[in-house]
Every structure is written in structure tokens, then in C-alpha cells.
VMD Tcl script that draws the C-alpha trace (Angstrom):
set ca {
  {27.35 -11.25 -7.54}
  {25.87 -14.64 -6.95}
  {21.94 -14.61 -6.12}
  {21.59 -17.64 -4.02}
  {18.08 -17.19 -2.80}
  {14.33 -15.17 -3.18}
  {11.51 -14.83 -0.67}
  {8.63 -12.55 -1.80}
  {6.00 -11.85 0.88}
  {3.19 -10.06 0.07}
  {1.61 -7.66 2.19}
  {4.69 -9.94 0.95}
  {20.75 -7.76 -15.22}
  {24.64 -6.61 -15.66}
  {25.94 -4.12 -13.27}
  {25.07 -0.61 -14.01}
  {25.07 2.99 -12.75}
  {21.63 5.20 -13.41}
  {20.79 8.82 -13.11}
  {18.53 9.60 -10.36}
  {17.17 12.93 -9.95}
  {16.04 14.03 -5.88}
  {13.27 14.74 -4.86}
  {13.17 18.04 -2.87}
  {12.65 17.90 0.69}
  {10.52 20.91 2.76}
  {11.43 20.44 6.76}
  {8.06 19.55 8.54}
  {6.51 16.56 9.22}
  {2.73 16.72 8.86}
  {3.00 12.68 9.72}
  {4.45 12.05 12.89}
  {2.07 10.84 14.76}
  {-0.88 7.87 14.43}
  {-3.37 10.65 14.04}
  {-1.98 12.17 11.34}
  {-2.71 8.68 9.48}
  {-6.55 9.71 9.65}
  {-6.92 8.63 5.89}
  {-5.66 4.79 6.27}
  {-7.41 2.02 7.81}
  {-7.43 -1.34 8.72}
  {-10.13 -3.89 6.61}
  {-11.49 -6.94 6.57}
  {-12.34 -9.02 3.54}
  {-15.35 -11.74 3.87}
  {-15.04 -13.84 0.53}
  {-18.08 -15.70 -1.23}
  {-18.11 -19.61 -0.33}
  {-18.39 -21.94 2.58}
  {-14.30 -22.72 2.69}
  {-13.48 -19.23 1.97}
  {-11.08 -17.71 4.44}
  {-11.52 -14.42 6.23}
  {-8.49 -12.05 5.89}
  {-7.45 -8.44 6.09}
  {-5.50 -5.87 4.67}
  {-5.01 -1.65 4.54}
  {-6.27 0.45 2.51}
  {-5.89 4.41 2.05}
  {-8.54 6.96 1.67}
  {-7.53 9.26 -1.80}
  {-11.05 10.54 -2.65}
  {-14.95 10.96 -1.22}
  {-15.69 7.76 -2.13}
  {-12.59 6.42 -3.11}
  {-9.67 3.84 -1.46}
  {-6.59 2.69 -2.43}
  {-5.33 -0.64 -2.02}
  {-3.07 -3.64 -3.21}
  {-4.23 -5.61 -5.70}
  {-3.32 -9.20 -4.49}
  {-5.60 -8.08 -1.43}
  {-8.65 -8.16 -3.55}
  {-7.49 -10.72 -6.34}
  {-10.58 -13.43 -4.67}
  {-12.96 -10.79 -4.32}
  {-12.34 -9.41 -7.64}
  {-13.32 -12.59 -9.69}
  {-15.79 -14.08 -6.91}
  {-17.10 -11.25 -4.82}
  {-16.97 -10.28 -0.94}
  {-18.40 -8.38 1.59}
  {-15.19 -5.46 2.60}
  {-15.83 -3.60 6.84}
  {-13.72 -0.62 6.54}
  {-12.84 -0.26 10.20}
  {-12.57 3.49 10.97}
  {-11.71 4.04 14.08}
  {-8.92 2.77 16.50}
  {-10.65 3.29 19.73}
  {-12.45 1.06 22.12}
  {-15.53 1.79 19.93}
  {-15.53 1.58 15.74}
  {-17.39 1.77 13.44}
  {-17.67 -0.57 10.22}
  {-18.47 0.51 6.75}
  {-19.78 -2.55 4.81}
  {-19.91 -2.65 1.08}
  {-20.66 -5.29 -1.12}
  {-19.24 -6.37 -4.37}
  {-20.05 -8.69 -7.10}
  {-18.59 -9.47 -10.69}
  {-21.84 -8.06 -11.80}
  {-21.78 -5.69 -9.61}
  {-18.13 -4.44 -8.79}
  {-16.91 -2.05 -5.85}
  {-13.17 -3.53 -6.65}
  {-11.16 -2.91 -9.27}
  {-7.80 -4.38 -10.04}
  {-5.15 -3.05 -12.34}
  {-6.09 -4.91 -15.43}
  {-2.12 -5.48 -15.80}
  {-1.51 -6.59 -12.58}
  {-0.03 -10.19 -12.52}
  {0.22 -12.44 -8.75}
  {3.46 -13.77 -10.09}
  {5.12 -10.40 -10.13}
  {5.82 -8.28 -7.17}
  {4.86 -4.95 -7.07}
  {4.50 -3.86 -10.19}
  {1.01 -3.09 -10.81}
  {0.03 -4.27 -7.63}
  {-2.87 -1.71 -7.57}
  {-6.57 -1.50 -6.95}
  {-9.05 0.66 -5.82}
  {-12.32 0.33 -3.76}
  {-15.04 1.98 -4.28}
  {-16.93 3.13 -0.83}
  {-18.85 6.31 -0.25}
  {-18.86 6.54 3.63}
  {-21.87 9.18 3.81}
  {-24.20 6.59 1.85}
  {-22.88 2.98 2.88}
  {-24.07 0.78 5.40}
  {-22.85 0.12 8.91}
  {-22.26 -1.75 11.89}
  {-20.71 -1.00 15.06}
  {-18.89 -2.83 17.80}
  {-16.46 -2.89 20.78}
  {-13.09 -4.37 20.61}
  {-12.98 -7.25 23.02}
  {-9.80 -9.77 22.78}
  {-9.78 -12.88 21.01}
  {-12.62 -11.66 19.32}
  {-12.79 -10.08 16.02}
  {-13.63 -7.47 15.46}
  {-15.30 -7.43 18.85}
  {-18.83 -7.43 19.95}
  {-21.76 -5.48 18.60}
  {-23.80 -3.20 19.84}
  {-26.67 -0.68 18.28}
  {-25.77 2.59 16.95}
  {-27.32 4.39 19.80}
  {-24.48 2.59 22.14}
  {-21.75 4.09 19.78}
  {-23.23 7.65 19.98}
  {-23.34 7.23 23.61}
  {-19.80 6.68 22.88}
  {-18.85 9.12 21.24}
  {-20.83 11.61 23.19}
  {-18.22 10.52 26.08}
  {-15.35 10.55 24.38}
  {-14.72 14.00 22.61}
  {-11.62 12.64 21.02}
  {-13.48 9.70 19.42}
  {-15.80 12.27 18.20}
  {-13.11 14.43 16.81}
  {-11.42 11.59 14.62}
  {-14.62 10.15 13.41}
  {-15.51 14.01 11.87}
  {-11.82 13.89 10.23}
  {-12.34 10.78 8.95}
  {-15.82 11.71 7.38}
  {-14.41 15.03 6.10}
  {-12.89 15.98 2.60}
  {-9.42 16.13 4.14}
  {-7.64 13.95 1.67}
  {-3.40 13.46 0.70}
  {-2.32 14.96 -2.23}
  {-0.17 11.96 -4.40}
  {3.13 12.05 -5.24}
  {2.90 11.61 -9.14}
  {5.90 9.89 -11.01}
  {7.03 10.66 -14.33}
  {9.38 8.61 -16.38}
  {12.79 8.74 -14.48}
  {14.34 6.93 -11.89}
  {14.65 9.16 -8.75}
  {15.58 9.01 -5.52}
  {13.16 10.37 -2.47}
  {15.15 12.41 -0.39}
  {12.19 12.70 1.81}
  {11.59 10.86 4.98}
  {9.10 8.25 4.46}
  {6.41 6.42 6.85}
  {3.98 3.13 7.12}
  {1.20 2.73 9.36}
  {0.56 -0.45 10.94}
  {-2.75 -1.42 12.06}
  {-3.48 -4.76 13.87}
  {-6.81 -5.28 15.56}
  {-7.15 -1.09 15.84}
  {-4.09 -0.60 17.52}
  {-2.20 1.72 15.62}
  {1.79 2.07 15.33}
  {3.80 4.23 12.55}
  {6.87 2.46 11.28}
  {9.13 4.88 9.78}
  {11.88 4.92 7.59}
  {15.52 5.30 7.73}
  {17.05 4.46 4.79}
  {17.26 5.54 1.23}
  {13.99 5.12 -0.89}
  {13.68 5.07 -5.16}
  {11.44 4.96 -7.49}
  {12.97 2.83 -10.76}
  {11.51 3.47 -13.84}
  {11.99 0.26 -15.39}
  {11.16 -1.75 -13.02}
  {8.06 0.32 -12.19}
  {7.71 1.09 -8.66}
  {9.45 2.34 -5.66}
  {11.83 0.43 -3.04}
  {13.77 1.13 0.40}
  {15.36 -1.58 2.56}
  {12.36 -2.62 4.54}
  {11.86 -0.66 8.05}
  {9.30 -3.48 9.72}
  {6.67 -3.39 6.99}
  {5.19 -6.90 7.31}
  {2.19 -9.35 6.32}
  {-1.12 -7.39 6.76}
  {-0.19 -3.96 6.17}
  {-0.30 -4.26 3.01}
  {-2.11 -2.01 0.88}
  {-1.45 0.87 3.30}
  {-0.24 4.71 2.15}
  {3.74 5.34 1.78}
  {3.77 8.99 3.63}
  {6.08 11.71 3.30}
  {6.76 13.76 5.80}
  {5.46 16.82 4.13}
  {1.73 14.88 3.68}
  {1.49 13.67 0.03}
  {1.42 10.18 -0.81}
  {3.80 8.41 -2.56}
  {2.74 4.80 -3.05}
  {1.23 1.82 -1.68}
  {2.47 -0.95 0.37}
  {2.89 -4.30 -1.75}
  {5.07 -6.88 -0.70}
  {8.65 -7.83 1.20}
  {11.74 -8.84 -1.44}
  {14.24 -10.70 0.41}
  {17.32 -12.04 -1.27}
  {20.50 -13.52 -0.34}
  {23.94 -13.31 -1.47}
  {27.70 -14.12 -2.14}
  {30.61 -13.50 -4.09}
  {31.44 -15.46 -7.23}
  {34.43 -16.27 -5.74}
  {33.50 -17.01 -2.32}
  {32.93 -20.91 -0.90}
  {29.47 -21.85 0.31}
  {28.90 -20.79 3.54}
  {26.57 -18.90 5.70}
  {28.62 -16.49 7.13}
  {29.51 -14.98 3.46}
  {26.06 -14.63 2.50}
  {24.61 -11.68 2.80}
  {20.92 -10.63 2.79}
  {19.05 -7.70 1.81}
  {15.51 -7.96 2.91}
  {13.86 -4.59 0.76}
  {10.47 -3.45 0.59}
  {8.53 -2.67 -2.56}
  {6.26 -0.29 -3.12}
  {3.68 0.58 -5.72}
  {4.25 4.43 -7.11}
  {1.28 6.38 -8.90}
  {3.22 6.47 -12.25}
  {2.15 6.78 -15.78}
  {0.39 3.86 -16.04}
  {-1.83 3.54 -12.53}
  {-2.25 7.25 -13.14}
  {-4.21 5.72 -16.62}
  {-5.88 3.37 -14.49}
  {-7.49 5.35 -12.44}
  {-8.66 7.93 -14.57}
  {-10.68 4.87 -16.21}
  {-12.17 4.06 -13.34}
  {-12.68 6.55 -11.09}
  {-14.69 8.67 -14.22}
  {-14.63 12.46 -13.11}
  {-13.90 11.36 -9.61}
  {-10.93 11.27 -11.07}
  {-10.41 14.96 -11.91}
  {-11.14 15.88 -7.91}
  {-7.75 14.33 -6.58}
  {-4.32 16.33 -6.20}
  {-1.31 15.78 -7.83}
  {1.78 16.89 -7.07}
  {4.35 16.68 -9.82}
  {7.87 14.58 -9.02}
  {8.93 16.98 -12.19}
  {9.73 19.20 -12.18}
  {9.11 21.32 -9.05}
  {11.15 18.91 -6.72}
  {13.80 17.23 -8.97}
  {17.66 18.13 -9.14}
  {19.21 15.52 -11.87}
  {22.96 14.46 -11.54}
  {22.79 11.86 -8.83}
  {24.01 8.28 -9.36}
  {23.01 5.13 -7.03}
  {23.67 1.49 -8.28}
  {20.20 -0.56 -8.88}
  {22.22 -3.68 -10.17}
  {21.00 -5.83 -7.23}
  {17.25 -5.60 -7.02}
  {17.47 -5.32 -11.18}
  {18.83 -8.49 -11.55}
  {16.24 -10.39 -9.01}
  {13.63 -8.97 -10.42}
  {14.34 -9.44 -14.03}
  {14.79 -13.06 -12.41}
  {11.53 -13.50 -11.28}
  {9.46 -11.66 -14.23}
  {11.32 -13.99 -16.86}
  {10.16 -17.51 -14.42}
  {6.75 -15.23 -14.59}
  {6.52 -15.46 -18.28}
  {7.65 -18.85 -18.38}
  {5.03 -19.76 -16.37}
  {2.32 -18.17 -18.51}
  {3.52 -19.60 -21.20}
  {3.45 -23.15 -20.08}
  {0.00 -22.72 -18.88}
  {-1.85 -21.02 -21.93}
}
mol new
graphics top color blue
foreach p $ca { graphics top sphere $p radius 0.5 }
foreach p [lrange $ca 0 end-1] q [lrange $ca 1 end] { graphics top cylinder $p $q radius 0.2 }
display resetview
């Protein structure tokens, strides 16, 4: 096989067989609808300086006072500081809960091993936002304008006092209703569980879900599927099951073509395989986040990959997305090297 071309967008080896073990699947789907994604929402990101661009990403609510998100989201804000709205409603109406955070000061943290010139792996970070004690602002969504207009808090209660279903998702979102995470042990398995993305664009809501296959890989150290319409913006979002736990976080679009060894240069022999990467809550984020969430930590759920939902035995053929990465990381550490 002949790798002719990469495109990584974040949001964007020799051949060999590897056991896979499946993960069990229950029949019910407890997300199937864009209200059943009452733990993810659209944000906005306000960096420090006068050139500093706006931008947004997802992020997904895992305890009282804690979000995950992707790391290269927050890379800026990390080393300079920002201002993060949460956006937590998708109605006509939101609300926006602001938090600050400094370098002396922190509400983001990035995996300390995370590195921009990898994809995926590690591509982790957490913010820290307690949405009974933060600050807030409120608007309505009005086009071309983002995120809309303001008005005072006593307009949104008027709201909300209109709109019973408003009300109703604005009590979920404040409530202690949280995922349980899908927690990865060392093995390469495959999800035989039907998987979902929510996309969220200006608070309209749509869930993507997915058809294909999905893995975890051990060595390469997160999860991938063919992508299912996952694109710039959404990333950061929660990778659903269909049976509610979480599985990962969106990070970033791996497209690659190409063509036999043997083959002549042309377009119509090259293929492409366009896959999506996610980040899995393996050994190593699991570390993270127990040093920095403190005993915040100790108040999520876990589910266990292994052994309650494994069968061992299965084979699938990783060769592909091995080899590209192993590509890229080695051009990584090239890279570091020439600049240190």
C-alpha cells in the first residue's frame, strides 16, 4: 500500500492482524434524540489580546463543575488566558455561563502530554465551571449576530415562564444527571455499539450518527470509525453510545489517500479513507484527571470496557491508519527535535 497523501483537520507500519475483543451491546438507545444530548454544549472562546480571534468549540458536561473538551480547543487560552460562554440552551432564549481563566489563575487544563503536532492522542482537557456559582449573561438568537442580542435576566425568566419546555431543559441541564464513561483498559477492541456526535452550530442542534465500525487501538491510543459528518467546530463534543455512557471525545478528521504499489498514477486508482479520531478515557487521561479534578474525581462513573462487556477472539486489520500515523508522529519528533 502506497500512502500518497494526509489531511488532518482538527475539530480536524507493516501489515498486521490484532486481537480485538467486543464490546457488548444492550438494545436501547437512551441517545436518539437532540435532547438526550442535555450534557454537551456549544462554547465560545474570547482569547486575551487585541488581534486575538474569537472561536468556538464543544464541550461535554462529566461532573458538577466539570467539562470535557479537546485540547487544541484551549491550547491559546491555556498559555494566555480567555474568557469561555458555555451556551446552554438551544432555544430562542440561552443562557451564557462565563468563566474566566488565567495562567495564574487556571479554569483550563490541558493534558500535560498532549502535543498540536499529533492527532488525537492526548488531545484532552478539561474546564473547570461550576454552573450554580458562575456568572451569566443572557441573550436572544438573532441571525448574523452572535450569539444574539442581550437582554436582562428578568426577560429570560419571562421566557422561560412561557415556554415550559425551555424551563424543563434548563432544570436538566442544572441537575446532577451526568454520563457514566466508557473506561479503556489496555487492549485494542472493537465497539460493537452504535455510536453518536452532536453537532451544534449557532444553537441549532443535529445528532450525526454512526454507521460504521468503531475501535479503540491501544497503541496508537485512542479510538477511530470512518467519519459519519463530524466536521470543524464540533470538536471537543461527547462520543455517545446508545446505551448512555461516554466513550470519548471528538478530536480531529484523518484523511488519507491511496494506491497500489503496482498501480500507475492516476486519480481514479486512488482511493481515500477520510476516518475520524477520537480521544478514549484510557489509562493515561484516566491519570490525568484524577490530578486535576482532586476528589471531584472520585464522584464520576466508570464503566469498565473489561471485563463486563468484552468477548476476545476477534481480528480486524489496523495496518492502514497504523502506518499514517506512525508517519506523522515520527515528522512530529523530527520536528521537536530540530526546534529544541
Amino acid at each position: 500500500m502506497r500512502i500518497l497523501l494526509w489531511l488532518i483537520m482538527l475539530c480536524v507500519a507493516p501489515f498486521a492482524w490484532g486481537q480485538v475483543g467486543i464490546v457488548s451491546v444492550v438494545d436501547e438507545n437512551k441517545h436518539a434524540t437532540e435532547e438526550d444530548f442535555y450534557h454537551t454544549f456549544e462554547y465560545h472562546i474570547q482569547p486575551r489580546g487585541k488581534n486575538a480571534a474569537w472561536k468556538k468549540c464543544q464541550a461535554t458536561r462529566i461532573g458538577k463543575r466539570w467539562f470535557a473538551t479537546a485540547a487544541h480547543c484551549l491550547m491559546d487560552c491555556a498559555k494566555n488566558g480567555c474568557t469561555l460562554y458555555m451556551d446552554l440552551l438551544d432555544e430562542d432564549y440561552s443562557a451564557l455561563a462565563i468563566v474566566q481563566s488565567t495562567p495564574k489563575k487556571p479554569a483550563v487544563f490541558i493534558h500535560p502530554d498532549y502535543d498540536v503536532n499529533i492527532p488525537a492522542l492526548d488531545d484532552f482537557a478539561l474546564i473547570r465551571l461550576d454552573l450554580h456559582r458562575a456568572s451569566y449573561s443572557y441573550f436572544r438568537r438573532v441571525s448574523n449576530i452572535k450569539p444574539g442580542l442581550a437582554v436582562s435576566k428578568q426577560r429570560f425568566n419571562q421566557f422561560l415562564d412561557q415556554n415550559r419546555r425551555a424551563a424543563s431543559k434548563l432544570r436538566r441541564v442544572l441537575s446532577g444527571d451526568l454520563p457514566p464513561i466508557l473506561s479503556f483498559d489496555n487492549d485494542t477492541y472493537l465497539l460493537d455499539r452504535k455510536l453518536s456526535v452532536i453537532s451544534i452550530f449557532d444553537g441549532v442542534r443535529a445528532i450525526k450518527p454512526n454507521p460504521y465500525k468503531a475501535y479503540y487501538v491501544n497503541d496508537l491510543g485512542f479510538g477511530y470509525t470512518q467519519n459519519f459528518g463530524v466536521r470543524s467546530g464540533m470538536s471537543g463534543s461527547g462520543v455517545m453510545t446508545n446505551t448512555g455512557e461516554l466513550a470519548g471525545i471528538v478530536s480531529a478528521n484523518l484523511t488519507v489517500q491511496t494506491a497500489p504499489a503496482n498501480a500507475k498514477a492516476s486519480k481514479s486508482k486512488k482511493q481515500t479513507h477520510d476516518f475520524f479520531l477520537f480521544s478514549a478515557f484510557n489509562q493515561p487521561m484516566r491519570t490525568f484527571m484524577e490530578k486535576t479534578m482532586g476528589s471531584d474525581y472520585y464522584q464520576l462513573e466508570f464503566k469498565d470496557a473489561y471485563p463486563h462487556y468484552i468477548r476476545r477472539g476477534t481480528k480486524a486489520d489496523h495496518s492502514l491508519i497504523r502506518s499514517i500515523v506512525k508517519q506523522i508522529r515520527q515528522e512530529a519528533a523530527a520536528k521537536a527535535k530540530k526546534t529544541s
